[in-house]
DRENVO-778641 format. One record per residue (C-alpha): x, y negated, z; residue number from 1; residue in three letters. Coordinates in steps of 0.001 Angstrom, whole numbers, plus 500000, padded with zeros to 6 digits. Example, Ala and Ser with C-alpha at 12.3 -4.5 7.8 and 13.67 -1.06 7.14 Angstrom:
! DRENVO-778641
+--------+--------+--------+-----+-----+
!      X !      Y !      Z !   i !  aa !
+--------+--------+--------+-----+-----+
! 512300 ! 504500 ! 507800 !   1 ! ALA !
! 513670 ! 501060 ! 507140 !   2 ! SER !
+--------+--------+--------+-----+-----+
! end
This chain:
! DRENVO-778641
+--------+--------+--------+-----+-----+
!      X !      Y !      Z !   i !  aa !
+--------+--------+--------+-----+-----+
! 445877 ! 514334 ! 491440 !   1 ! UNK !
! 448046 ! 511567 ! 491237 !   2 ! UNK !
! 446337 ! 509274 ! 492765 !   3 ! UNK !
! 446014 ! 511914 ! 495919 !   4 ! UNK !
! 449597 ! 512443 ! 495390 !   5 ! UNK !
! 451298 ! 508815 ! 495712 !   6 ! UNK !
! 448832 ! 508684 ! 498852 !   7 ! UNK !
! 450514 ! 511111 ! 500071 !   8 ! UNK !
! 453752 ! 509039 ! 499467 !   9 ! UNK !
! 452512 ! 505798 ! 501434 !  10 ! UNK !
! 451450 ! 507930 ! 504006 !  11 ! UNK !
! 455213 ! 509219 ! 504565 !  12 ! UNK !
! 456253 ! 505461 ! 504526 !  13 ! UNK !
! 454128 ! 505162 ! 507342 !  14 ! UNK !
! 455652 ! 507640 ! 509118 !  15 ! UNK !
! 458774 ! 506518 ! 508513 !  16 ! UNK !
! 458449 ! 503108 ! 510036 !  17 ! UNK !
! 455611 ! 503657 ! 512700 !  18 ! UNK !
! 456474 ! 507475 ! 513906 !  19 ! UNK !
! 460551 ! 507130 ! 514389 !  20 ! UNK !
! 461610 ! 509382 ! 517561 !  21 ! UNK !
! 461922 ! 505822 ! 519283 !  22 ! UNK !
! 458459 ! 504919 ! 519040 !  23 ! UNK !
! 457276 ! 508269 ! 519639 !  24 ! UNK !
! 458274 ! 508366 ! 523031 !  25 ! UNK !
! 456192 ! 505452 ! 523854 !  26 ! UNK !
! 452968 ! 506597 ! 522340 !  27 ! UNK !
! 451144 ! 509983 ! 523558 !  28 ! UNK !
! 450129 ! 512285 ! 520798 !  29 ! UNK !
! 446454 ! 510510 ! 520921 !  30 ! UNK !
! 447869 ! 507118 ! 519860 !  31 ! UNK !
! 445874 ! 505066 ! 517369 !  32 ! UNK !
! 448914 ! 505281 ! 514843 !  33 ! UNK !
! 448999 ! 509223 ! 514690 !  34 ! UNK !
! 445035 ! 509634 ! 514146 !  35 ! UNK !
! 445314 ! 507265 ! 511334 !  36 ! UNK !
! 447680 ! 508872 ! 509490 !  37 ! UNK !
! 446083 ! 512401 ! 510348 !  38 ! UNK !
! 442609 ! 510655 ! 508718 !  39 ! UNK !
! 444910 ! 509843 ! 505743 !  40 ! UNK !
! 446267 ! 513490 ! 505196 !  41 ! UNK !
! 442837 ! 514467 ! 506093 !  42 ! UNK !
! 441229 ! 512830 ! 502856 !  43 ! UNK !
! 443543 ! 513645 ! 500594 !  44 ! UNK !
! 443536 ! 517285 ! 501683 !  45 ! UNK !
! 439921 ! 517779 ! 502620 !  46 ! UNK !
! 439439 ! 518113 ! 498647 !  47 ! UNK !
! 440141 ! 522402 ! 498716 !  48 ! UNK !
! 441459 ! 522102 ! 494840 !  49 ! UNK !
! 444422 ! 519746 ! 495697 !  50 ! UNK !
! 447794 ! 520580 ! 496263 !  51 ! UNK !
! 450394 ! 517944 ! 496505 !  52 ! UNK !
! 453897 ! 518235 ! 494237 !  53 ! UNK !
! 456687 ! 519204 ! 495931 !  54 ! UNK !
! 458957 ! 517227 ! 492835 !  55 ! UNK !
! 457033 ! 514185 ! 493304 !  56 ! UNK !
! 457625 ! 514359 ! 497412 !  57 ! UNK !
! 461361 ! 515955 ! 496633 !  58 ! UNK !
! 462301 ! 512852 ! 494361 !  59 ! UNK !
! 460185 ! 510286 ! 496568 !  60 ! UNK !
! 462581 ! 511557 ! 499942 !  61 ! UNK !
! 465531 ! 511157 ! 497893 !  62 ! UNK !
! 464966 ! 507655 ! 497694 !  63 ! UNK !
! 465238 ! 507066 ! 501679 !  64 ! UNK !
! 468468 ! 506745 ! 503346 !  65 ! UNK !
! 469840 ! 509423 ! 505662 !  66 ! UNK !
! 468122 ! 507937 ! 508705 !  67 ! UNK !
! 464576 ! 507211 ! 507692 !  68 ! UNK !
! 464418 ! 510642 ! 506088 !  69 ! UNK !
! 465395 ! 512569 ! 509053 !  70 ! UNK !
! 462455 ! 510501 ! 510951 !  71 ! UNK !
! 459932 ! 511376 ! 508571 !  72 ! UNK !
! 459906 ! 515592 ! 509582 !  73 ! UNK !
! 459769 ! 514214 ! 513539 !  74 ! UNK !
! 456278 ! 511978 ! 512850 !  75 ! UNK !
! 454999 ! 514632 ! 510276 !  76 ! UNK !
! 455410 ! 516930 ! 513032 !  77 ! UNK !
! 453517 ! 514887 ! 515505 !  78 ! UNK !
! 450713 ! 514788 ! 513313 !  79 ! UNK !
! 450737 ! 518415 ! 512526 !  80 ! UNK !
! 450296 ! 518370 ! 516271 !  81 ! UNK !
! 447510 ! 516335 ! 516604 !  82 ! UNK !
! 445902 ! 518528 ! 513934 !  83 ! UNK !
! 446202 ! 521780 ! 515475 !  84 ! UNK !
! 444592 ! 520116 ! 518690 !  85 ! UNK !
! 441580 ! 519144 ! 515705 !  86 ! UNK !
! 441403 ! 522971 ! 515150 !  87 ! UNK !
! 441572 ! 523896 ! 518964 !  88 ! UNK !
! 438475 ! 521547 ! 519450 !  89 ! UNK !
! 434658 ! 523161 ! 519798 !  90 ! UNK !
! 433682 ! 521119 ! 517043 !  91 ! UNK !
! 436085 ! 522210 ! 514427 !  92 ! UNK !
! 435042 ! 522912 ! 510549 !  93 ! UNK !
! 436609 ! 524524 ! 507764 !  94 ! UNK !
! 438032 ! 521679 ! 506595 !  95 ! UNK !
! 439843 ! 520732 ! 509835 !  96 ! UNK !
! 441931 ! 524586 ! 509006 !  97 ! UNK !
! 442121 ! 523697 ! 505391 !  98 ! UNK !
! 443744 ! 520154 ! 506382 !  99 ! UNK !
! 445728 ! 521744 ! 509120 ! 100 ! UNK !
! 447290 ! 524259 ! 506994 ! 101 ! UNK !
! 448180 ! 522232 ! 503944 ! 102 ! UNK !
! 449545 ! 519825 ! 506502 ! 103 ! UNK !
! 451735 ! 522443 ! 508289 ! 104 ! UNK !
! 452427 ! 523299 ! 504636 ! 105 ! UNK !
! 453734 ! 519823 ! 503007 ! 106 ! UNK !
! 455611 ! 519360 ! 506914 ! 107 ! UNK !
! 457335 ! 523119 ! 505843 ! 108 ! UNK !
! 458397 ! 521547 ! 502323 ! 109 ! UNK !
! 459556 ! 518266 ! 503793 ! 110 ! UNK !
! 461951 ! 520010 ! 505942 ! 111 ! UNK !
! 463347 ! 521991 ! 503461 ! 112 ! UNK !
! 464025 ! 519315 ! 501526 ! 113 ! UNK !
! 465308 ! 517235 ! 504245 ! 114 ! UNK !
! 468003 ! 520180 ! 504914 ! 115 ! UNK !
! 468740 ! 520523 ! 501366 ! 116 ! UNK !
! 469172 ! 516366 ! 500815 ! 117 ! UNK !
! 471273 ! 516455 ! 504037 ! 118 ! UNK !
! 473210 ! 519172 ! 502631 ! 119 ! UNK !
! 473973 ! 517323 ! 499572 ! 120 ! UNK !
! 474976 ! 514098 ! 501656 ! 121 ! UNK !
! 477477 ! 515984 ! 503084 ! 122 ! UNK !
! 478871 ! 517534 ! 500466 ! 123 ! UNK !
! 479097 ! 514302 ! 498647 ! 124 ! UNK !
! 480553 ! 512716 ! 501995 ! 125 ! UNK !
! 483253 ! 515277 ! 501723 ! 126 ! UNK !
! 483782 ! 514737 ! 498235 ! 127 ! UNK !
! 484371 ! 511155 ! 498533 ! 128 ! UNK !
! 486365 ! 511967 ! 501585 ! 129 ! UNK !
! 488613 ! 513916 ! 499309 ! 130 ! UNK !
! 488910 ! 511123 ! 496339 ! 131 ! UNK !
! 489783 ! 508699 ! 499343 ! 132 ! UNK !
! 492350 ! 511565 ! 500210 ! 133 ! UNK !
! 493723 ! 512215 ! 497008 ! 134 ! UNK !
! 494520 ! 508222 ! 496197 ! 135 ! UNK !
! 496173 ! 507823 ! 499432 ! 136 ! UNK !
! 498352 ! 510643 ! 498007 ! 137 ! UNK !
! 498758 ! 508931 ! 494663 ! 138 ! UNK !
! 499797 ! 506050 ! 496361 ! 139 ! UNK !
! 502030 ! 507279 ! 499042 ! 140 ! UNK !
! 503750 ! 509852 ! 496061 ! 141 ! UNK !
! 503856 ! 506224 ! 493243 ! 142 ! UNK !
! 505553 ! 504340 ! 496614 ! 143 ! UNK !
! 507779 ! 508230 ! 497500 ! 144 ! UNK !
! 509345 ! 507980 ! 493869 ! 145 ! UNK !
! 509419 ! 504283 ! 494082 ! 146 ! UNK !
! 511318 ! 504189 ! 496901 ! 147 ! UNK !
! 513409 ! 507610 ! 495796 ! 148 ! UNK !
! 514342 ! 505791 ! 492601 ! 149 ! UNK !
! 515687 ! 502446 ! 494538 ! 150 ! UNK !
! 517572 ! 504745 ! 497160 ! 151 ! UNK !
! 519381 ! 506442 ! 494134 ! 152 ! UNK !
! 519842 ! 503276 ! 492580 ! 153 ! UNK !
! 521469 ! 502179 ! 495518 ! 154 ! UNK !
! 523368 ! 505083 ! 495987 ! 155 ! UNK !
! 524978 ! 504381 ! 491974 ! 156 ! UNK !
! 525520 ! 501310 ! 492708 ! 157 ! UNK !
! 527515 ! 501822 ! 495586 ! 158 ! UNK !
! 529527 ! 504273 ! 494120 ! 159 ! UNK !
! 530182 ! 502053 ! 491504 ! 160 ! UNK !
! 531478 ! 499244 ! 493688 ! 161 ! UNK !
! 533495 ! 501615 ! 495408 ! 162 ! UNK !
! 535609 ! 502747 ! 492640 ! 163 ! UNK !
! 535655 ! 499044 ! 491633 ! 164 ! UNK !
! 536933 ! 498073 ! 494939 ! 165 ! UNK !
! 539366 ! 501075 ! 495080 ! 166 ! UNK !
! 540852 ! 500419 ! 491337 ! 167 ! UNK !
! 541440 ! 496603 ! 492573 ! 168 ! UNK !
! 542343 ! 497284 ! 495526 ! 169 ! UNK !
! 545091 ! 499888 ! 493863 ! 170 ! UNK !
! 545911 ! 496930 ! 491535 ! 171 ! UNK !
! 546578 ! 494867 ! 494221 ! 172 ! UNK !
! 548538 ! 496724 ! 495899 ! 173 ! UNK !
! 551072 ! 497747 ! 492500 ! 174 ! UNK !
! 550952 ! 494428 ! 491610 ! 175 ! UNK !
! 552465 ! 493365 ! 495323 ! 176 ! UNK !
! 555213 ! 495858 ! 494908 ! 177 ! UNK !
! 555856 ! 495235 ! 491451 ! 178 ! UNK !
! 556363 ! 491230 ! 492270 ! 179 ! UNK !
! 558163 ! 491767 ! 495591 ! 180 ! UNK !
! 560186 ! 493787 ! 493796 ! 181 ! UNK !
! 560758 ! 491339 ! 491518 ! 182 ! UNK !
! 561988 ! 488850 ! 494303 ! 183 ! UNK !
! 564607 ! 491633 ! 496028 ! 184 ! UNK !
! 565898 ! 491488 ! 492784 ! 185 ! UNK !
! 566468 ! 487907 ! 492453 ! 186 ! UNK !
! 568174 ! 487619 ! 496284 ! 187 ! UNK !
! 570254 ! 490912 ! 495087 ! 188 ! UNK !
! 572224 ! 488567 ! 492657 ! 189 ! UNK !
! 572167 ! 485671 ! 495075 ! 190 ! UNK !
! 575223 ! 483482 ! 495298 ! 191 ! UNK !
! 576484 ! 479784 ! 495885 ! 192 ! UNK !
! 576381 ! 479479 ! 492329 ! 193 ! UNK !
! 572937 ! 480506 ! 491574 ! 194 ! UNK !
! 571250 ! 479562 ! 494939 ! 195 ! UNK !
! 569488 ! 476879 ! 493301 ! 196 ! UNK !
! 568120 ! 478974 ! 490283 ! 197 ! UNK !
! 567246 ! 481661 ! 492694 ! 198 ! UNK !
! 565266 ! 479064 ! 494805 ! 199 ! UNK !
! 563245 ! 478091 ! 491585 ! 200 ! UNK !
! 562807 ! 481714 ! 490373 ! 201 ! UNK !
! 561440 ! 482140 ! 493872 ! 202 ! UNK !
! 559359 ! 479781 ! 493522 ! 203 ! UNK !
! 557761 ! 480817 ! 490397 ! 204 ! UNK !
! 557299 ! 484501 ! 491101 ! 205 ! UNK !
! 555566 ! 483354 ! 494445 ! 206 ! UNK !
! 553521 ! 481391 ! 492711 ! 207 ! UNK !
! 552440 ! 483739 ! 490481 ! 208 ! UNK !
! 552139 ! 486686 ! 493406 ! 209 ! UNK !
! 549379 ! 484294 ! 495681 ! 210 ! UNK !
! 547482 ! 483578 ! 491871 ! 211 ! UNK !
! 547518 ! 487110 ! 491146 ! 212 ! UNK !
! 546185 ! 488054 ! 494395 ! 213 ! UNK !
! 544232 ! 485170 ! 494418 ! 214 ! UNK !
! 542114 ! 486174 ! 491433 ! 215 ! UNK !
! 542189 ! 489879 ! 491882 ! 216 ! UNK !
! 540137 ! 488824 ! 495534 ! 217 ! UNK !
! 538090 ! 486695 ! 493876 ! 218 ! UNK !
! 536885 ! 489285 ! 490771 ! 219 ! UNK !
! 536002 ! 492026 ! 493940 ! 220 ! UNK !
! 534285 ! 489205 ! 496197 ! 221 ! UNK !
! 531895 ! 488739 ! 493033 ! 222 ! UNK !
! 531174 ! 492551 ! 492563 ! 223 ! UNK !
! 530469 ! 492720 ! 496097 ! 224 ! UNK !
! 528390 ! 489571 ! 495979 ! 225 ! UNK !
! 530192 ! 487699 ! 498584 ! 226 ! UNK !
! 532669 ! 484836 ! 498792 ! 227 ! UNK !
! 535465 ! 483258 ! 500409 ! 228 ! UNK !
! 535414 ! 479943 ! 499117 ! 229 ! UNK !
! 534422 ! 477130 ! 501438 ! 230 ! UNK !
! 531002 ! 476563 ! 502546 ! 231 ! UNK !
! 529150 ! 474349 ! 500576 ! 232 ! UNK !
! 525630 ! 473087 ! 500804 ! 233 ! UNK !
! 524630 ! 474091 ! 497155 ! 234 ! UNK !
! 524679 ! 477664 ! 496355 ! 235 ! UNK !
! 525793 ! 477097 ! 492735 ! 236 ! UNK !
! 529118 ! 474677 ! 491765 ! 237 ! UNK !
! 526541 ! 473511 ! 488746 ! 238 ! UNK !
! 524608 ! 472384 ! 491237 ! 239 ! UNK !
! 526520 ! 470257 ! 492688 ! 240 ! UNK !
! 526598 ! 465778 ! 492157 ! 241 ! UNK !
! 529250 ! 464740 ! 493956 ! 242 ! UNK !
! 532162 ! 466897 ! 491626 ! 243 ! UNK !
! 531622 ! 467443 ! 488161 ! 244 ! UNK !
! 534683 ! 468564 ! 486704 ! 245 ! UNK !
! 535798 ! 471953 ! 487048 ! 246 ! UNK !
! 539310 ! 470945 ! 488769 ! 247 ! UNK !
! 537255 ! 468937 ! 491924 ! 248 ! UNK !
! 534834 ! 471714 ! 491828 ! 249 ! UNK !
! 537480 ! 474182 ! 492549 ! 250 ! UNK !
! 539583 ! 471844 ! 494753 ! 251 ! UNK !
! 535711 ! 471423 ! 496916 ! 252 ! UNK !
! 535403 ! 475168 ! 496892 ! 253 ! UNK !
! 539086 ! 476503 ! 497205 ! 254 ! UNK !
! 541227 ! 473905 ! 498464 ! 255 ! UNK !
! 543828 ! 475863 ! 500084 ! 256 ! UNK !
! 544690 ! 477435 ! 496507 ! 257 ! UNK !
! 544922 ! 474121 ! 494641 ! 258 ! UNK !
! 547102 ! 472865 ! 497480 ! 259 ! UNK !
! 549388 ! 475757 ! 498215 ! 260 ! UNK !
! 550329 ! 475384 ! 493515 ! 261 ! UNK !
! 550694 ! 472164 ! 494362 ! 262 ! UNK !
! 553166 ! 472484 ! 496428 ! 263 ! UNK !
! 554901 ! 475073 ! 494682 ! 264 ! UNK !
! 554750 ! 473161 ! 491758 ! 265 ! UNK !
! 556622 ! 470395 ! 493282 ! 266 ! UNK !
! 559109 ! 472487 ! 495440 ! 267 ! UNK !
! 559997 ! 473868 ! 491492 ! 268 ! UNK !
! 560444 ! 470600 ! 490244 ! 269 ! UNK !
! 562878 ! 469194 ! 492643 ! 270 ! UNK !
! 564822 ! 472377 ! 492225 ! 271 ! UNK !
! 564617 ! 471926 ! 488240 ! 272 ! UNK !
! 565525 ! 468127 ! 488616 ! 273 ! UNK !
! 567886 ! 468572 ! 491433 ! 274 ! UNK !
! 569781 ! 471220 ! 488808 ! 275 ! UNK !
! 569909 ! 469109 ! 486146 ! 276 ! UNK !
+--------+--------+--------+-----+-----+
! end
């Protein structure tokens, strides 16, 4: 039984490469190809106590891919049709029905199983569809939150800086007052007497405004991570060969400040000196 059985098999590999729907419409339904594969069937089911496995044939079509198993029904149907043209003949026997029948038969179980393997195809098409589906989700959602957590990041961070900015900005502005109040003062008691210690108090609180300023700028320029220094070529003063002390550093990056104490600094001293 078998042995009649895996026959059976080779047979359907047959039809599966020599009796595709392509090659069917180039052959009539006398060809050479379909009478040899009817003579197969024929002596395998000419033997009345055989009946082929439908688990053997199920398992055996679930090893062909989507495309050779749907050709397989179309030539097993062409060969049930050269059969019943057998049985049509004057000369047919009892075997020829027998053979028919059980061929009609096994075609009948093929097709069944073809609709059922398709079936499952499809569902497992579907299904893979759907994992596809839900890791696109995963991954959009993961990037969603991702990007969710930066915006809100952002958003803290900004609010930060802004009540940074606002408290130095505030500070600024006190400390302005407070020091320009400091220097209506000073002119308030301003004589011939005093003009010269007025001059060098001057001095010194304006000096000490355009530092305070100076730094207070500075501090919010590096929360904001800008700067107003002068453009250099490195992006870090360690960097830098050419000046490697702190005071050429900052005279390379912020020349204007070194310069304008400077000056102040030496306006005060002839004041001091021209006192004395």
């Amino acid at each position: 039984m078998l042995e009649s059985n895996d026959q059976i098999l080779l047979l359907l590999d047959k039809i599966s490469c020599d009796l595709t729907s392509d090659t069917l419409e180039e052959m009539d339904d006398q060809s050479e190809t379909i009478r040899s594969i009817y003579e197969g069937f024929y002596s395998v089911y000419k033997d009345a106590s055989f009946r082929h496995s439908y688990s053997i044939i199920s398992r055996h079509l679930g090893s062909y891919d989507g495309e050779q198993r749907d050709s397989i029904p179309i030539g097993l149907r062409a060969v049930a049709l050269y059969s019943r043209k057998v049985c049509d003949s004057p000369n047919r026997t009892s075997e020829d029905e027998r053979v028919d029948s059980s061929i009609n038969k096994l075609l009948d179980h093929i097709e069944l199983e073809c609709i059922r393997l398709n079936r499952m195809d499809m569902v497992q098409h579907y299904s893979d569809q759907a994992h596809d589906l839900a890791e696109q989700a995963k991954i959009l959602n993961e990037e969603t939150k991702k990007n969710a957590e930066e915006a809100q990041s952002k958003v803290t961070k900004n609010n930060e800086q802004s009540i940074t900015f606002l408290g130095l900005f505030s500070a600024v502005i006190i400390g302005f007052l407070a020091e320009l109040s400091l220097f209506v003062k000073g002119f308030e008691n301003l004589t011939a007497a005093n003009f010269q210690y007025i001059i060098l108090y001057s001095c010194f609180v304006g000096m000490l405004t355009f530092d305070a300023l100076f730094l207070l700028m500075y501090v919010t320029a590096k929360i904001a991570g800008t700067s107003f220094g002068v453009k250099c070529r490195y992006e870090s003063c360690t960097e830098c060969e050419k000046h490697k002390t702190w005071i050429s550093r900052a005279h390379c990056k912020y020349p204007y400040v070194i310069w304008f104490n400077v000056f102040f600094c030496l306006v005060s001293g002839l004041v001091y000196f021209s006192i004395g």
